[in-house]
C-alpha positions in Angstrom: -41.3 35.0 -35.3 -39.9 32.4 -37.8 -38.2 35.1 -39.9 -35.9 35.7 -36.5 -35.2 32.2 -36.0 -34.4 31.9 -39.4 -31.8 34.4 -38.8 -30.1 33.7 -36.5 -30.1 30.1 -37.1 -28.2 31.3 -40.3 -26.2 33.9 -38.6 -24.5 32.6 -35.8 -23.0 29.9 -37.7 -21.8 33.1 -39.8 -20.4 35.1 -37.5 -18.5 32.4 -35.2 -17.3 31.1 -38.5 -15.6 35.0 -38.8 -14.5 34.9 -35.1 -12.6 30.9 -36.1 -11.1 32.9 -39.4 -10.0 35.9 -37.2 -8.5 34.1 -34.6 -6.7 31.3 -36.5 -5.2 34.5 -38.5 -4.3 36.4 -35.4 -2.6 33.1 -34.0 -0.6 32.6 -37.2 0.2 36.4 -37.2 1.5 36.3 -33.6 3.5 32.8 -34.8 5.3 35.0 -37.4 6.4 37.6 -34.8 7.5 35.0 -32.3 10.0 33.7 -35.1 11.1 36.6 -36.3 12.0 38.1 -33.0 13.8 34.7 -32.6 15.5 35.2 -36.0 16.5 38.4 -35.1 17.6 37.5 -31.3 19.8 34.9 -32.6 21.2 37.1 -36.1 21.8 39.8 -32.7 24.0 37.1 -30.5 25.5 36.0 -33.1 26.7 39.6 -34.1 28.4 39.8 -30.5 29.7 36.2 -30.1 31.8 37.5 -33.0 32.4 41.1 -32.0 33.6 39.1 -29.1 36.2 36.8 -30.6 37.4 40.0 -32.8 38.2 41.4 -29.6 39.8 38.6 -28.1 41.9 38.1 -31.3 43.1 41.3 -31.2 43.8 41.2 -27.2 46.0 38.0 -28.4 48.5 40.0 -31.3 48.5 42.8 -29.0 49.8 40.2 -25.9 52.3 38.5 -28.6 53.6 41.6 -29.9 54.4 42.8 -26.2 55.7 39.4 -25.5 58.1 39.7 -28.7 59.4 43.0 -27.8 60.5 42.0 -24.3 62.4 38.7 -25.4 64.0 40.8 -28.4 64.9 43.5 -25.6 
C-alpha cells in the first residue's frame, strides 16, 4: 500500500509538470502562427494598396495623354 502512494505522490507532480510543458509550448506555438498570419496579412495588403496606386497612376498618364491630345486637336 505505501509503494502506491509513493507513486503517485511522485508521479502526479510528474505528469502535470508535462501537461504545464506541453501547454505553455502549444501556447507559444499557436503565438507564432497568430504573428505570422499577421505578418503575412499585412505583407498581402500591402501588395494591393500598391497594385492599387499602380493602377491609379497609370489611370492618371492615360487621362493626361487624352487630355493633351484634345487641347493639341
Amino acid at each position: 500500500m505505501k509503494k502506491s502512494i509513493i507513486f503517485k505522490v511522485l508521479l502526479i507532480p510528474l505528469v502535470t509538470g508535462l501537461l504545464f510543458q506541453t501547454d505553455v509550448q502549444a501556447r507559444n506555438k499557436s503565438h507564432k502562427v497568430i504573428k505570422h498570419t499577421l505578418v503575412v496579412k499585412k505583407h498581402h495588403n500591402k501588395h494591393i494598396h500598391q497594385n492599387n496606386k499602380n493602377k491609379l497612376h497609370k489611370k492618371q498618364v492615360k487621362l493626361k495623354k487624352a487630355i493633351i491630345c484634345q487641347l493639341v486637336l
